[in-house]
N, C-alpha and C positions, 0 to 999 in steps of 0.2 A: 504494500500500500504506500504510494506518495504521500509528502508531505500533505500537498495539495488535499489529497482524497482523505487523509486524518482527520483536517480541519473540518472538510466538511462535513465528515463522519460527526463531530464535536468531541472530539479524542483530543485531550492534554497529551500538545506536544513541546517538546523540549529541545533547543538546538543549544548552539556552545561555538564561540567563536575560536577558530585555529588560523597559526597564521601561514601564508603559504610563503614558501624557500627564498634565501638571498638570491641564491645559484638557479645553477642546474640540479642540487643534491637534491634530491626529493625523501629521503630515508627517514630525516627529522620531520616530516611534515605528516608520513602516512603513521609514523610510530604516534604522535600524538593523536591522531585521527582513531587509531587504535585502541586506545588509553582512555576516549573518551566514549567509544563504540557501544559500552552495555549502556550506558546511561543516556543517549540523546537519540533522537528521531533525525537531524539533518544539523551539518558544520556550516558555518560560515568560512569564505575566502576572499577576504579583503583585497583591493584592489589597491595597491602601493597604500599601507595605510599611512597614513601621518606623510603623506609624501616621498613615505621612503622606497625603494626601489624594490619590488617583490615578484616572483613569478606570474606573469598572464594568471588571473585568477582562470580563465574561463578553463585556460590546460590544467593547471592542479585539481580543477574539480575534474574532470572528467577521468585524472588519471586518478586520482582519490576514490571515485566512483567506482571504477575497474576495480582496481587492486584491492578496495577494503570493504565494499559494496555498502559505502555509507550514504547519505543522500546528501548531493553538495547544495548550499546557496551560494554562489559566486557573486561578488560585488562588479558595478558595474558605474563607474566616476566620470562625472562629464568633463573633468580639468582634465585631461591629457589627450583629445580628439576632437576631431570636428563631427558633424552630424555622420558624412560618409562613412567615418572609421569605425563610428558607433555601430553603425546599423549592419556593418560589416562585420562586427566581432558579433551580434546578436543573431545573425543570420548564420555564420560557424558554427557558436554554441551551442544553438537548438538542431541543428543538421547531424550535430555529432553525439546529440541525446540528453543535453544541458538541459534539464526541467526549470530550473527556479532563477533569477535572479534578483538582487537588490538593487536599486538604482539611485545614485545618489550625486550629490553637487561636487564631495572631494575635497580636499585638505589643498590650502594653496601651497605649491613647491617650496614659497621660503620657511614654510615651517620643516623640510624633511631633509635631505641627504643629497638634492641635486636642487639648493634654491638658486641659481642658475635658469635652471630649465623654465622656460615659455609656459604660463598656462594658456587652456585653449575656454572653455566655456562659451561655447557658441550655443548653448542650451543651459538651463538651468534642469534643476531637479525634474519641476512639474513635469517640464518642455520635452524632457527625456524619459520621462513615463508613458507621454502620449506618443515619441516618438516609437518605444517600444510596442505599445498598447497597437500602435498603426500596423505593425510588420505582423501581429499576431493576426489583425484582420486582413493581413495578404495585402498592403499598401505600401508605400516606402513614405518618406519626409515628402517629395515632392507631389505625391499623388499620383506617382504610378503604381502600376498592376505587380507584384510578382509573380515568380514561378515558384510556388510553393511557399506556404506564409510558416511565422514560427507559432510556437506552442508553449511559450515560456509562461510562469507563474510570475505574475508582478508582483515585487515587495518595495518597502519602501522605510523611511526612517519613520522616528519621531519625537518628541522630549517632551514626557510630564511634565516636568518639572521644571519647564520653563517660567523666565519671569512673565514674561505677556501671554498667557493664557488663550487669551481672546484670538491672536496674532496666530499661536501656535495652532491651534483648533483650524484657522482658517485656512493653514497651509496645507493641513491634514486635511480639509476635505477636499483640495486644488488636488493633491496628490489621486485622492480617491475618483472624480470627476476625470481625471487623467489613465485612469486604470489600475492605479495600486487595488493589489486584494489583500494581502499582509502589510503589515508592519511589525518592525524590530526596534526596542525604544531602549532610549538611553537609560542608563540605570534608576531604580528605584529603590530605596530601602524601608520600604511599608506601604500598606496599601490608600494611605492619603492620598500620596501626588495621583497614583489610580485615579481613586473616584475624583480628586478635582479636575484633574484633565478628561475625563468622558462626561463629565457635568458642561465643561466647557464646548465639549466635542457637538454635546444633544446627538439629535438622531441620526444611527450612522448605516449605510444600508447594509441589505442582507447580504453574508460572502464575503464580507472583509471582516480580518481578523488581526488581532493585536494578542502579538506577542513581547511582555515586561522584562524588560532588562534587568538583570541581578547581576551584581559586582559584589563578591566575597571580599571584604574587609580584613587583612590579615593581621596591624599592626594600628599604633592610633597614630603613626606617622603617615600610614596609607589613607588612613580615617581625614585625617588632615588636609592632606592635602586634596582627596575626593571633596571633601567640605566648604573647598574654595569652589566649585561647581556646579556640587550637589547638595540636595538638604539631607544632612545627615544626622539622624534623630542623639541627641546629647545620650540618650540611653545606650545606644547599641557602643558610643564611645565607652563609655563608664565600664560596660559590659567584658570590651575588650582589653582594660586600662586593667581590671580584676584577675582576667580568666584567658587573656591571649587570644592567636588565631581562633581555639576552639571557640570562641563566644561569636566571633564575625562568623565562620559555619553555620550555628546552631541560630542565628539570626537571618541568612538569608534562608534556611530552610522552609525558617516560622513564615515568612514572607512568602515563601511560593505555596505554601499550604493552605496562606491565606487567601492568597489568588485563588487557586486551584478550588476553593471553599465558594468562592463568590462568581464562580462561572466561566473564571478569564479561559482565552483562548489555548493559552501556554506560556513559554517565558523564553527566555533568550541569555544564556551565561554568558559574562567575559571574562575567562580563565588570566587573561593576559601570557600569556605564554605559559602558562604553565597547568597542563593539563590535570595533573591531580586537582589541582580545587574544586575540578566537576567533582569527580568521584568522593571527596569532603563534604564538597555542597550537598550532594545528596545523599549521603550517610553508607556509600560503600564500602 
């Protein structure tokens, strides 16, 4: 069963973000893919995160796919192409069996490893959801015909826990209106920001699905500095100030139980490199 088909089944799914190879080595990237295998439904594969220079996501998933037979989300960043390149890497992926993608704006280059490098942004977010959203209905950007359209699952971002509410809700439904049917949101540590961002959100239609972000807490220096960010509840600090990593654990558990209690879709880990946090976070 797909991702896709979970969701719409209403089956709690759970993905976990891995990051894809400097290189060419691919061994560290399926080892973690691995590591993370009993515990998740679908990895994510970031597209040069933070700007930094990372294998073609759309190859790591496909070869992730093969090799571990995990279900990939590949990311998919409008800063390093023009429309053409896009549409050309989205029409590969779903030829060579790419089910999912995320689609996003992308980290400007002087934040990463080559700030040098040119951004391109000839589309934004939205702009890139409908472009994609086009090629599934057998269209291109300009409004021609293809020879065989794609099949991809749209995802998309989103942040609770934004300061303008209002603002953020309306990108979320731009994204939606555009063809997102998922979303993968930025960390949450309690189910507040939840309900104020779906308060904000109002009514969202049938088939799109949000999946919450959970960032394990290992240290109150990690706690810290997430808290320049994020709203990070003074409790789960104290928690960890007493009782160590195990308290940041035992905290985002309480959190996805609590989702998982109130109907949410599913959740979305950020291990940060380091794949045991899944198997922590969820108490294997």
């Amino acid at each position: 069963m797909t991702l896709k088909e979970k969701l719409e089944k209403g089956r709690f799914v759970i993905t976990a973000e891995v990051d894809p190879p400097r290189g060419t080595a691919i061994a560290r990237t399926l080892a973690e893919v691995e590591a993370v295998r009993p515990f998740v439904d679908a990895v994510n594969l970031s597209d040069a995160p933070m700007a930094n220079l990372r294998m073609s996501p759309f190859v790591i998933a496909r070869l992730v796919e093969e090799r571990t037979g995990v279900e990939a989300i590949p990311h998919l960043t409008a800063r390093d192409r023009n429309t053409l390149a896009l549409q050309a890497e989205l029409l590969g992926a779903s030829a060579v069996g790419v089910k999912n993608v995320l689609l996003l704006g992308g980290d400007p280059p002087e934040r990463g490893d080559h700030p040098f490098a040119k951004p391109v942004y000839e589309v934004g977010a939205v702009e890139l959801i409908r472009l994609a959203e086009g090629l599934n209905r057998g269209r291109n950007w300009a409004g021609g015909e293809l020879e065989g359209k794609t099949t991809l699952f749209l995802g998309a971002a989103a942040n609770p826990g934004a300061r303008d509410l209002a603002l953020e809700a309306e990108k979320t439904h731009a994204k939606i209106a555009a063809g997102a049917r998922f979303f993968q949101t930025q960390p949450v540590f309690s189910a507040d920001p939840v309900e104020r961002f779906l308060n904000a959100l109002g009514a969202v239609p049938k088939g799109v699905h949000f999946l919450w972000g959970l960032l394990p807490l290992v240290s109150t220096r990690m706690a810290e500095r997430v808290a320049a960010w994020a709203d990070v509840p003074p409790a789960l600090v104290r928690a960890i100030e007493r009782e160590g990593a195990s308290a940041g654990y035992a905290w985002t558990r309480k959190v996805l139980e609590e989702l998982r209690a109130a109907g949410a879709a599913g959740v979305h880990l950020f291990p940060l490199g380091r794949p045991a946090r899944v198997k922590k976070t969820l108490g294997g």
